[in-house]
C-alpha positions, 0 to 999 in steps of 0.5 A: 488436262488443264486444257480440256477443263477450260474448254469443256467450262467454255461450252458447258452452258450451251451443252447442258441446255442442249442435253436439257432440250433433249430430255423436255423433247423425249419426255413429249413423246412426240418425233416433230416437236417443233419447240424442241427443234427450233430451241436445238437449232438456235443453240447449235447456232449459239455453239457455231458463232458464239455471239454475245447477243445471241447467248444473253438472249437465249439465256434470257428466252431459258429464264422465261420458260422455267419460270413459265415451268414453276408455274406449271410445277406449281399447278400441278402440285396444287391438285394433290389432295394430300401429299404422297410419295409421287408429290414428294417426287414431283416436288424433288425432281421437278423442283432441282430440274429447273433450279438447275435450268435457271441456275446455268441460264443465269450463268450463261448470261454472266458469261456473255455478258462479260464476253460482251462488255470485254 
């Protein structure tokens, strides 16, 4: 049990930002996204060779597009005329989402940055 614990914290990071690729892809509705496979395909890679560099940078690369998202969240909350129940919602889900994103792509940089000054 202890085993499958250490190793299932060893990969969270890349699986979480894997299942979070997934979802963005499904919530385009389109079957040849290129963003989403081209993410998909780089963290496969990071989850093949497990390269310091490569986990700084993709952790870096996750930061730049959900700040890039805060902005969009922000936009788009700003065209509520008066706040109703879908941008309470908005604000909820959207708002943990990518706090959640940005919480584990900065972990995911302290992971391999230690990995890498080991």
């Amino acid at each position: 049990m202890a085993n499958l614990l250490r190793i299932s914290k060893s990969v969270f990071h890349e699986l979480y930002l894997i299942g979070a690729t997934l979802y963005y892809w499904s919530l385009t509705a389109t079957v040849l996204n290129p963003v989403a496979i081209t993410l998909l395909l780089i963290l496969g890679f990071q989850r093949y060779t497990k390269k310091p560099i490569t986990g700084v940078v993709i952790a870096d690369i996750f930061i730049l597009a959900n700040l890039f998202l805060v902005f969009a969240l922000l936009s788009e909350l700003s065209e509520f005329v008066v706040a109703s129940r879908k941008y309470y919602v908005l604000l909820g889900v959207g708002s943990a989402f990518l706090g959640i994103n940005l919480i584990i792509a900065f972990l995911m940089i302290s992971k391999y940055m230690k990995a890498a000054l080991v």
